[in-house]
Phi, psi and omega in degrees: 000315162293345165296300155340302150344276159293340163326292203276312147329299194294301186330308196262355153292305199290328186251041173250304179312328173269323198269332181286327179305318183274328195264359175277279170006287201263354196248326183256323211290175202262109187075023165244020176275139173337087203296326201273012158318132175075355176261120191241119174243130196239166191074055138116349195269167188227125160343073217256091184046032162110349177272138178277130141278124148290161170255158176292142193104338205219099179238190206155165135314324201225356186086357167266030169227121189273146197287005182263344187313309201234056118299312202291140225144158155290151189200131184257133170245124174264108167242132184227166166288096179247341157194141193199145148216098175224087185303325170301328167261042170262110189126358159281127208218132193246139172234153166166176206237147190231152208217132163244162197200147174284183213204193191260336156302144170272334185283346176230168184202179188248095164268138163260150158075062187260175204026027158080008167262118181309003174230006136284091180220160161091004189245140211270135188233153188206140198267135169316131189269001156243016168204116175264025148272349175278135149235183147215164188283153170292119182260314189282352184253076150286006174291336174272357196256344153286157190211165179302333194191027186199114188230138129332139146222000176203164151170154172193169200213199166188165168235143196282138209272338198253352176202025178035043156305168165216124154292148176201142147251150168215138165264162188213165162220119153256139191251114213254188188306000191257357206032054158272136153299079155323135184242131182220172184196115196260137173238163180246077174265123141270110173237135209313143185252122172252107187297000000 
């Protein structure tokens, strides 16, 4: 009967002993340690092998930059008429300055003063959910995309990594003096207006 004791001692020693061995291990040796100790990720994202996932709207190291930041500016714009038909006005080029402004989303945004008119505001752009350097005009908010003689009807852009510019195209209908819709296609660079 003492043998049998000891039997069963030695047994639960020996297997106390491999299981503190595999968590001693597994815990030091070098690239099996909890990686996500200490990764702190924020707006909703979560921790992936020591890495922040972010949620759409938000990148980073920790997820704490929401991806509409660097859309937001003042902008000096170069607009040219690149196809429209009314042919006479293709190759026509306008400057004037545009202002993007955040919205309650991290993922959309407002440009005012577009096409260089104070009462074209408010129109809603929505940032690409795999390249946060993309945008497109929001098309489903037509409401925001009318005006008394000036309606959106497409547009999207991107932005340069290297001087935080913006490409844009937008189709447009202006309702000209004949009271025809006119169809133009615009292109649009942006560049930050340094006050």
């Amino acid at each position: 009967m003492l043998t049998k004791s000891r039997t069963v001692i030695l047994t639960a020693i020996g297997a106390l002993f491999c299981l503190f061995s595999v968590a001693y291990i597994s815990c030091t040796k070098t690239g099996l340690a909890p990686k996500c100790n200490g990764v702190i990720c924020l707006n909703g994202g979560y921790c992936d092998s020591g890495v922040c996932k972010c949620p759409s709207g938000y990148e980073g190291a920790n997820c704490g930059t929401a991806v509409v930041s660097k859309f937001v500016n003042t902008y000096d714009v170069t607009q040219v008429i690149i196809g429209s038909d009314s042919t006479q006005f293709i190759g026509q080029t306008s400057h004037y300055m545009m202002i993007i402004k955040t919205t309650s989303t991290p993922t959309t945004f407002f440009i005012d003063n577009f096409s260089g008119v104070s009462s074209y505001n408010d129109i809603i752009c929505t940032i690409d959910s795999t390249n946060s350097g993309v945008f497109r005009l929001d098309t489903l908010a037509n409401f925001h995309q009318w005006f008394d003689h000036y309606r959106m009807d497409a547009g999207s852009g991107y932005i340069s990594g290297t001087d935080s510019s913006i490409q844009a195209y937008f189709d447009v209908r202006i309702l000209n003096s004949t009271i025809n819709w006119q169809h133009d296609t615009l292109s649009i660079q942006m560049k930050p207006h340094h006050f």
